[in-house]
NUVEXBA-16837 format. One line per field, with one value per atom (N, C-alpha, C): atom name; chain; x, y, z. Coordinates in Angstrom, 2 decimals. Example, Ala and Ser with C-alpha at 12.3 -4.5 7.8 and 13.67 -1.06 7.14 Angstrom:
BEGIN
site: [N, CA, C, N, CA, C]
unit: [A, A, A, A, A, A]
px: [13.19, 12.30, 13.20, 12.85, 13.67, 12.90]
py: [-5.69, -4.50, -3.30, -2.25, -1.06, 0.03]
pz: [7.80, 7.80, 7.80, 7.08, 7.14, 7.87]
END
This chain:
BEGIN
site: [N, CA, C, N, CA, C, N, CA, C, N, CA, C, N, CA, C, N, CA, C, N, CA, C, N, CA, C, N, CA, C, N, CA, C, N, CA, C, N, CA, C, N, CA, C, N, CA, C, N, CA, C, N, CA, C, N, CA, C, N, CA, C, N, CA, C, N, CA, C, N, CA, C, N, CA, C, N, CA, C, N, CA, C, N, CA, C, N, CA, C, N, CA, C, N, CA, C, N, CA, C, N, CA, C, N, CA, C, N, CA, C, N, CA, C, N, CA, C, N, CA, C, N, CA, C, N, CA, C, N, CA, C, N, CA, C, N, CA, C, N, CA, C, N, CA, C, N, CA, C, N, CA, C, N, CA, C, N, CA, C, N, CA, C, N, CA, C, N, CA, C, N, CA, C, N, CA, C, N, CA, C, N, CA, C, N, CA, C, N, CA, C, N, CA, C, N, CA, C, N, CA, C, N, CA, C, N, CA, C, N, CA, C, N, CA, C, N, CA, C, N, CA, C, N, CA, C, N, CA, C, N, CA, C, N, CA, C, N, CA, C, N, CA, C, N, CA, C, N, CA, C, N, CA, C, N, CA, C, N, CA, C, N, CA, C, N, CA, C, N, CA, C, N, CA, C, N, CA, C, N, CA, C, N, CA, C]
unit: [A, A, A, A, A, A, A, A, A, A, A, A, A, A, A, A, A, A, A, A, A, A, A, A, A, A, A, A, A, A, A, A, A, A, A, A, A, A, A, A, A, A, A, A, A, A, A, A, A, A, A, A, A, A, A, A, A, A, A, A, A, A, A, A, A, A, A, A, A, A, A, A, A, A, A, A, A, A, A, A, A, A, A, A, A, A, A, A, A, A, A, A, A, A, A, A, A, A, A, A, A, A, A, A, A, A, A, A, A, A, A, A, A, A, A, A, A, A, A, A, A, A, A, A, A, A, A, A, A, A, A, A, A, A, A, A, A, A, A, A, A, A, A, A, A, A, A, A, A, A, A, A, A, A, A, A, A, A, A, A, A, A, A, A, A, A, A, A, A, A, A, A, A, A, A, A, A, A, A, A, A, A, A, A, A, A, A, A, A, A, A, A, A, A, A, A, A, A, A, A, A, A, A, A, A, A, A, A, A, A, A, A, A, A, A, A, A, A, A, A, A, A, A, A, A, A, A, A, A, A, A, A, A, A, A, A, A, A, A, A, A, A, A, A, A, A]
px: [24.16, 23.54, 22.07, 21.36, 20.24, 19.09, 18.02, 17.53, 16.43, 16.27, 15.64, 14.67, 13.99, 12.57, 12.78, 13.76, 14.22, 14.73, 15.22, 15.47, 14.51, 13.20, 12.16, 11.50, 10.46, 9.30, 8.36, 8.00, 7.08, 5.19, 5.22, 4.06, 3.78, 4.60, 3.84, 4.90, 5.32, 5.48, 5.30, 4.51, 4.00, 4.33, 4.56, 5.48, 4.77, 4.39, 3.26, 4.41, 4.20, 4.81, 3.75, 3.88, 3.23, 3.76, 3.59, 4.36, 3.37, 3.64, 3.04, 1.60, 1.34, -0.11, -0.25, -1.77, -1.67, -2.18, -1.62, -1.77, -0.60, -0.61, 0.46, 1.54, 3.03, 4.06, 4.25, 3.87, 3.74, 2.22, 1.57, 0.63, 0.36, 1.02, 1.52, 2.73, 3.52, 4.38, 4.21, 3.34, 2.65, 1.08, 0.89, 0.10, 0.75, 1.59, 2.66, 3.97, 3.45, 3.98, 3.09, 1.72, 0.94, 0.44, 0.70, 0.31, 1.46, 2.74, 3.25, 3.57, 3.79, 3.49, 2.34, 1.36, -0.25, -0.73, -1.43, -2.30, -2.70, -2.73, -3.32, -5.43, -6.00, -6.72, -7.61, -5.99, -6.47, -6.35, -5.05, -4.80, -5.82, -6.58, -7.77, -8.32, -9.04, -10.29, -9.78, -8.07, -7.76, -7.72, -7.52, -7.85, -9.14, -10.13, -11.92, -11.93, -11.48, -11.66, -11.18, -10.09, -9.19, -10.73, -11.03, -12.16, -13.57, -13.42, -14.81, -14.92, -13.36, -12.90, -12.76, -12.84, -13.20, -11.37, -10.67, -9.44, -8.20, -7.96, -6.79, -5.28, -4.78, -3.65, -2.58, -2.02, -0.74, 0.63, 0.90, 1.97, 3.08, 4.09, 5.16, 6.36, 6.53, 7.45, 7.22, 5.71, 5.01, 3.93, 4.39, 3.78, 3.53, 3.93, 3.83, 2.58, 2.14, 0.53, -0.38, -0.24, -1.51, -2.04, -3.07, -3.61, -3.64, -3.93, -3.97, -5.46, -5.40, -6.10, -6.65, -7.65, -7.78, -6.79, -6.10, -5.41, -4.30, -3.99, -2.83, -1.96, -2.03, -1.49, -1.79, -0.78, -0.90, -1.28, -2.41, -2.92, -4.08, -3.78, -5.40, -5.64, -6.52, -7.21, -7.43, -5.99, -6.01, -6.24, -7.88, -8.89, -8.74, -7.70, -7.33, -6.27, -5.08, -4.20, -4.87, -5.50, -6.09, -6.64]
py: [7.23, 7.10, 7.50, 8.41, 9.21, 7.93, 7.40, 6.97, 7.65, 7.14, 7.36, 8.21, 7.60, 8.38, 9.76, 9.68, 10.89, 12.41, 11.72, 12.93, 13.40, 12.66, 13.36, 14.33, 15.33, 16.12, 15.10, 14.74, 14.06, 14.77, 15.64, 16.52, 16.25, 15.75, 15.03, 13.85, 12.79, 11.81, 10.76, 9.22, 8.56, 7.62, 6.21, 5.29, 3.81, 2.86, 1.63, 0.62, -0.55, -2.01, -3.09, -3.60, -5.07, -5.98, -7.26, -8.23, -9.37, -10.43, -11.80, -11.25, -11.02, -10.80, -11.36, -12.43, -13.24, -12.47, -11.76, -11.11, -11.80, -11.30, -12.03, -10.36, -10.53, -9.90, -9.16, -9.75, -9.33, -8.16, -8.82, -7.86, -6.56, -6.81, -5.63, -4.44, -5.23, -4.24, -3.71, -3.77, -3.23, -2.42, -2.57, -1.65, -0.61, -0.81, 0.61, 1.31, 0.80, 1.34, 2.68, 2.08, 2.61, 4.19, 4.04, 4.73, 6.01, 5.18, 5.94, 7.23, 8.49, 9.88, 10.47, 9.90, 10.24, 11.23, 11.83, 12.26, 11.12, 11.08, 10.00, 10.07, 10.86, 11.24, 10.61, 10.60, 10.15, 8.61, 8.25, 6.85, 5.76, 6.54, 5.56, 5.68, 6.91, 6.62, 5.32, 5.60, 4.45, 2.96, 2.80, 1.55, 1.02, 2.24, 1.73, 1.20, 2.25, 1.75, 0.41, -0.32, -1.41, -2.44, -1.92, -3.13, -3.14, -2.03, -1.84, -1.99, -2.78, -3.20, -2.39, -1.30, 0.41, 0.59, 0.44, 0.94, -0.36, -0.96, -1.55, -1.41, -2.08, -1.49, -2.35, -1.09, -1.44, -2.22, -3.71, -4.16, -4.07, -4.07, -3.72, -4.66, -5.20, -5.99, -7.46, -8.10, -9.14, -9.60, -9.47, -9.12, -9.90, -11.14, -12.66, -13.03, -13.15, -13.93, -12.91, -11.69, -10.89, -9.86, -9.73, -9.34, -7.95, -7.12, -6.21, -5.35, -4.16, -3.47, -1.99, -1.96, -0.36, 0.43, 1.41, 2.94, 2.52, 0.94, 0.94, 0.01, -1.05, -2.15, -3.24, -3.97, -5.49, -4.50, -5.32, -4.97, -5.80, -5.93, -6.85, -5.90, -6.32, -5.82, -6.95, -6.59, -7.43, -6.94, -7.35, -7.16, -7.25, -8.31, -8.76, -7.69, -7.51, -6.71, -5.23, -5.22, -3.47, -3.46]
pz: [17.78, 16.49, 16.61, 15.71, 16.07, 14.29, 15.54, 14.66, 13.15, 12.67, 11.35, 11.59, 12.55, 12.97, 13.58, 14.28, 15.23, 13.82, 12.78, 11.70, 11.29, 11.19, 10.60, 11.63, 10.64, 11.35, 11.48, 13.12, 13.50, 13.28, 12.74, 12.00, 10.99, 9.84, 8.41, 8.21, 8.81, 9.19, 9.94, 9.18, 9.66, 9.93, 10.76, 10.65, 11.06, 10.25, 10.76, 10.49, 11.88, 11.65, 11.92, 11.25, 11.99, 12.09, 12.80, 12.78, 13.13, 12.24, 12.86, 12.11, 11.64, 10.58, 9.90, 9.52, 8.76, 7.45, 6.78, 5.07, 4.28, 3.05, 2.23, 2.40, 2.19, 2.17, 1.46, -0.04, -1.13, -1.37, -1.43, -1.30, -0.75, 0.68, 2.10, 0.93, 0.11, -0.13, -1.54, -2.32, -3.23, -2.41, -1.74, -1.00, -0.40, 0.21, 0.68, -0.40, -1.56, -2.61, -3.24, -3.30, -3.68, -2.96, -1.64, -0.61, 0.07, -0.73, 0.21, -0.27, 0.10, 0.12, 0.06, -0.06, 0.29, 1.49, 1.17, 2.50, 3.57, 4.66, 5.61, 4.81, 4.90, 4.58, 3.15, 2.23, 0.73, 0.66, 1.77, 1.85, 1.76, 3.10, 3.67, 2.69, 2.28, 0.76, -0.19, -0.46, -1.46, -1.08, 0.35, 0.71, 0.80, 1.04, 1.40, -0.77, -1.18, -2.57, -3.24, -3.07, -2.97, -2.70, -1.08, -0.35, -1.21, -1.73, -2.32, -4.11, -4.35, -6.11, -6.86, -6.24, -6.94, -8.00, -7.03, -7.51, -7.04, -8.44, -8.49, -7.72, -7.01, -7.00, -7.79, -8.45, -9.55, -9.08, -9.64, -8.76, -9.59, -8.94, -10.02, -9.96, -8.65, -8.51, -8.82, -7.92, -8.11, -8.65, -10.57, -11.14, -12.47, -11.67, -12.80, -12.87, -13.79, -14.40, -13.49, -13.43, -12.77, -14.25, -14.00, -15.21, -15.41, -16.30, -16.57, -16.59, -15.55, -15.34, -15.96, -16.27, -17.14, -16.19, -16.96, -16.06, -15.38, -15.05, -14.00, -14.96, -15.50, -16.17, -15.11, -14.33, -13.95, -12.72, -11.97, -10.54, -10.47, -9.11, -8.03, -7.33, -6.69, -5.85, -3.90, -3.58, -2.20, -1.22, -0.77, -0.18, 1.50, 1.89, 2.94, 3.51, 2.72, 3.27, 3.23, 2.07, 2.57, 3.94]
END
């Protein structure tokens, strides 16, 4: 059985785990929502922006009593997981 990683072009394919990190789950997976198909390049700008309140990120799944943001609708800005 040929794993997941092994099908891709390891040239514009990127692959991050963490484990045991104290961030919230939720947060982690509306951040890699946001991110994912990005440039590595554009990513980071959007995370320095996240840290810097610049740019909301839009949540879509966990998205009870979060408020609504100009341009995105419901989004925070989680400072920790960025």
């Amino acid at each position: 059985m040929v794993g997941y990683t092994q099908q891709t072009d390891p040239d514009t394919t990127a692959r991050a785990i963490g484990k045991e990190m104290p961030i919230s789950p939720k947060h982690s997976r509306e951040i890699c929502r946001m991110l994912r198909g990005k440039n590595v390049d554009v990513a980071i700008r959007m995370l320095e922006e996240v840290v810097e309140l610049k740019r909301p990120v839009p949540f879509a799944r966990f998205k009870g009593y979060v408020s609504h943001k100009k341009g995105v609708g419901p989004g925070r800005y989680p400072q920790k997981s960025a």
